[in-house]
N, C-alpha and C positions, 0 to 999 in steps of 0.2 A: 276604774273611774266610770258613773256613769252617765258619760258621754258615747255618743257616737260619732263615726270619723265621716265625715261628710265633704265633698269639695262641688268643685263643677262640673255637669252632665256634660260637657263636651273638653277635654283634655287642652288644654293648652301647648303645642310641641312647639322647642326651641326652629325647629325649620332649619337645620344646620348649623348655628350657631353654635361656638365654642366657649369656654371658659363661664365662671359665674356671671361677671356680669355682660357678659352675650345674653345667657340666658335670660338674664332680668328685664332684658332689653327687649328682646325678639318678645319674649311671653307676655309685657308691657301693653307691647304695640297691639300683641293681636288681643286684649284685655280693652284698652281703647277703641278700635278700632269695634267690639262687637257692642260697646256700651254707649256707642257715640248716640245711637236711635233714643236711648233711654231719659225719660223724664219725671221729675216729682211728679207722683201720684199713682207712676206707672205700679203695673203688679204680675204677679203668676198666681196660677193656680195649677195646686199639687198639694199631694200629702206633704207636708213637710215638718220641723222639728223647731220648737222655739225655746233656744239654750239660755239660762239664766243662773245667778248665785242662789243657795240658800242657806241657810245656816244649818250648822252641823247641830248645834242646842237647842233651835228652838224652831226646824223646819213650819210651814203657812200652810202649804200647799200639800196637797196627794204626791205630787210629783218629787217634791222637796224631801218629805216622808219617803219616798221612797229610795233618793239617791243618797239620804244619810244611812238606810237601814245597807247599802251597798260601799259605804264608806267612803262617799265623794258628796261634795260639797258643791255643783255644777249640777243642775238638771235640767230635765229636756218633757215640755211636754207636746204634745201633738197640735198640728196646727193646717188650716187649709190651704196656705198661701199666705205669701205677703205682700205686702204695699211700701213702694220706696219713698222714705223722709227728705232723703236729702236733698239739699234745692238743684235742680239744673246745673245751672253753672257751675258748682261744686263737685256734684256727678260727673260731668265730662270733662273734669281738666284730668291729666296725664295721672292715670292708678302708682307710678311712679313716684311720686310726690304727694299724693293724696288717696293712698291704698284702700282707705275707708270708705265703707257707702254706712246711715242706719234705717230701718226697715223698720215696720209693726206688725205683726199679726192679722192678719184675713182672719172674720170671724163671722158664723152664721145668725141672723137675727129675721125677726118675722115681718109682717109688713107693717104693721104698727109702729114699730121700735124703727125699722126704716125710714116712716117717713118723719118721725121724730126728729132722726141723727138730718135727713136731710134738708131741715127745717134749721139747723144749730141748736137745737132744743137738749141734746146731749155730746158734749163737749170731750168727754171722755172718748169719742168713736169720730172719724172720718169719715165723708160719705165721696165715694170713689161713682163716679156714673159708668164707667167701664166695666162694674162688675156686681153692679147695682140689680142688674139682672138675677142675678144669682141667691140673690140677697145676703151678700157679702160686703162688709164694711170694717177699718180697719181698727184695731182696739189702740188707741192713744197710749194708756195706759202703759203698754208693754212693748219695748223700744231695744232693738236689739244691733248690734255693729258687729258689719260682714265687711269682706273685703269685697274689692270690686270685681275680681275675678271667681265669686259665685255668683253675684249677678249678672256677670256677662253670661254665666253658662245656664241661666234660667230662658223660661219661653215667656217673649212679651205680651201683655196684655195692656194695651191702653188704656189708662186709666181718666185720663182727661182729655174731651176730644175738640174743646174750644178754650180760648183766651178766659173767656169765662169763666167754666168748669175748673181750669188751671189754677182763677185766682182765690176763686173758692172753697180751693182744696186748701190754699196760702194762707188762707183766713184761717182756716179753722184750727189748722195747725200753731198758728200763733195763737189763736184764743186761747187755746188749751193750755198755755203756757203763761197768758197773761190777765187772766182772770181777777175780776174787782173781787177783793176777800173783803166782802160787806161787813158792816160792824153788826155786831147780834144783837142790839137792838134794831135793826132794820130789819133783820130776818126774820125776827122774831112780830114783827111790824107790819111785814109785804106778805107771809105766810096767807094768809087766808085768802087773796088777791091768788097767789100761785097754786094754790087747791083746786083755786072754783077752774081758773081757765086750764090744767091740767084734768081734772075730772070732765071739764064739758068741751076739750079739742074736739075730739071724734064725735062727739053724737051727730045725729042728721039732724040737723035746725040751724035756724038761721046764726043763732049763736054757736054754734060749730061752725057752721064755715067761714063766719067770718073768723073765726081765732087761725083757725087752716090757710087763710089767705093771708095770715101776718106773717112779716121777713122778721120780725124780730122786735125787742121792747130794751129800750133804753131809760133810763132812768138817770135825772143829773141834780145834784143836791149844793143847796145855795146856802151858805158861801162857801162850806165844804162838806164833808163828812165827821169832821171831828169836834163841829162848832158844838155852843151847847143850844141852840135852836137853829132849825135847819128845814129850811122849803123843798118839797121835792118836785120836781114835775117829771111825769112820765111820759115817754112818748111813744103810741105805738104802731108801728111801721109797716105798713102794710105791703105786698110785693105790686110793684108797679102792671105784672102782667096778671093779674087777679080783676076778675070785673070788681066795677066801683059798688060799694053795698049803699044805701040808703041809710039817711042819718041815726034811723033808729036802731038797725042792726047791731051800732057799735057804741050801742048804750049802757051794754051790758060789761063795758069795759070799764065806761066812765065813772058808772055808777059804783062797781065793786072795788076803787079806789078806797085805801084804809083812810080813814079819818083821821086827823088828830085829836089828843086826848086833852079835858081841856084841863085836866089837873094836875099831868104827868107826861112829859117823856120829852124828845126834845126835837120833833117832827110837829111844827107848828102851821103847816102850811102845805096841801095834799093836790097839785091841779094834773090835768092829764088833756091827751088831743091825738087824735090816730090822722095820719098824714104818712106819705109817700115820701123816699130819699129826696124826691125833686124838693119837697116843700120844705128840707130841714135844713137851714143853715149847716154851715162845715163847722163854724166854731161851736154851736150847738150838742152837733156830733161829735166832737174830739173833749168835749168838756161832760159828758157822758159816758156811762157805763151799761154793757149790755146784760140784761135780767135772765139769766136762766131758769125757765120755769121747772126742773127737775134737781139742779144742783143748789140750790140755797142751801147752807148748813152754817150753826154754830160752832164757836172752838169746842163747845161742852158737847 
């Protein structure tokens, strides 16, 4: 099989205990007892090994390819460390009853792509500040369940070191998961809008830093998404600890708003306003959806 047998760096001993469920008990306790510290977001850093299925017919991956040419169907590819998914409170109730912790993959990225992910700009990756140093951030994508007694035997690294940090690890993690699947004529619509502010984030001008100093771009369609004419207004959000830019700065926001078409399509109404959380209504915000300028894509 090719798998490797892997448990925890530090042995768990029954400490006297007799009979099975002695054991289960005594090795529980000290299972809990090392993982009590542990919280979403947390991580190690280590060589370590990321186990997954692949098909035997029609292996994806190098790894995949390799574990069918060995005659198993389970492969392992190499990985720097993980980051733990699971929420807190779920984490530290009794391994006894909740055996499971799941984990993602620690992965290397350079500082572009870093401040990307830490922007919400790439939804597929977590941005851990505990290890943000490193330029380690956790791939969404690939989502693994360990028991809790390998993570009690790993070395902690903090992964979130305020309320903050914590909730913004929360966020992203649901984003990833509940993502607006825009309809493809909008994609096909906002596309040129997501080129320009993607191509010109980074440059040094005025028009880079201000897209650099956005928390994010929401977007909410009247009276829904599926009507056959439909108002959009965009909103884009600027981070509150960012200095304030000048009105012209964020011109280049307004201005590159798609138009509508006046003989086709069913986006009959284009308006837009950069403004701060303080300034957006809550119903505003929860009747919107957030823009990723990286992940737009069609079913086709």
């Amino acid at each position: 099989m090719y798998t490797r047998n892997r448990g925890v760096h530090a042995p768990l001993e029954p400490q006297g205990a007799s009979g099975v469920g002695a054991v289960e008990s005594a090795g529980g306790e000290q299972v809990d007892e090392r993982i009590a510290t542990w919280r979403q977001g947390d991580c190690v850093v280590e060589d370590d090994w990321f186990l997954y299925r692949t098909s035997a017919e029609n292996p994806l991956t190098d790894a995949g390819k390799a574990a069918v040419v060995e005659g198993a169907e389970n492969a392992e590819s190499s990985v720097r460390g993980f980051a733990v998914l699971t929420q807190t409170c779920d984490l530290v109730r009794s391994c006894i009853d909740r055996p499971f912790a799941e984990v993602s993959p620690l992965v290397d990225v350079d500082d572009r792509v870093l401040r990307e992910i830490e922007r919400g700009r790439r939804p597929n990756y977590g941005f851990i500040p505990g290890v943000a140093d490193r330029r380690l951030v956790a791939e969404l994508d690939r989502v693994m369940t360990v028991e809790k007694a390998v993570v009690a035997g790993w070395e902690r690294i903090e992964g979130c070191r305020t309320d903050e940090e914590m909730r913004r690890f929360s966020l992203a993690l649901a984003r990833k998961r509940s993502r607006t699947a825009f309809p493809d004529d909008f994609v096909v619509f906002a596309r040129p809008l997501m080129d320009r502010m993607s191509e010109r984030h980074d440059r040094q001008s005025d028009e880079g830093r201000a897209l650099r100093s956005l928390r994010e771009i929401r977007v909410r369609a009247a009276p829904s998404w599926d009507a056959d004419a439909v108002e959009l207004m965009f909103w884009f959000i600027r981070n509150d600890d960012e200095p304030a830019f000048e009105t012209e700065d964020w011109e280049h926001c307004l201005t590159a708003l798609p138009q509508p078409h006046s003989t086709s399509g069913r986006f009959v109404r284009v308006d837009g306003v950069v403004l701060t959380l303080d300034d957006l209504t809550a119903r505003d915000y929860v009747e919107s959806d957030p823009l990723d300028l990286d992940h737009l894509s069609t079913r086709g």
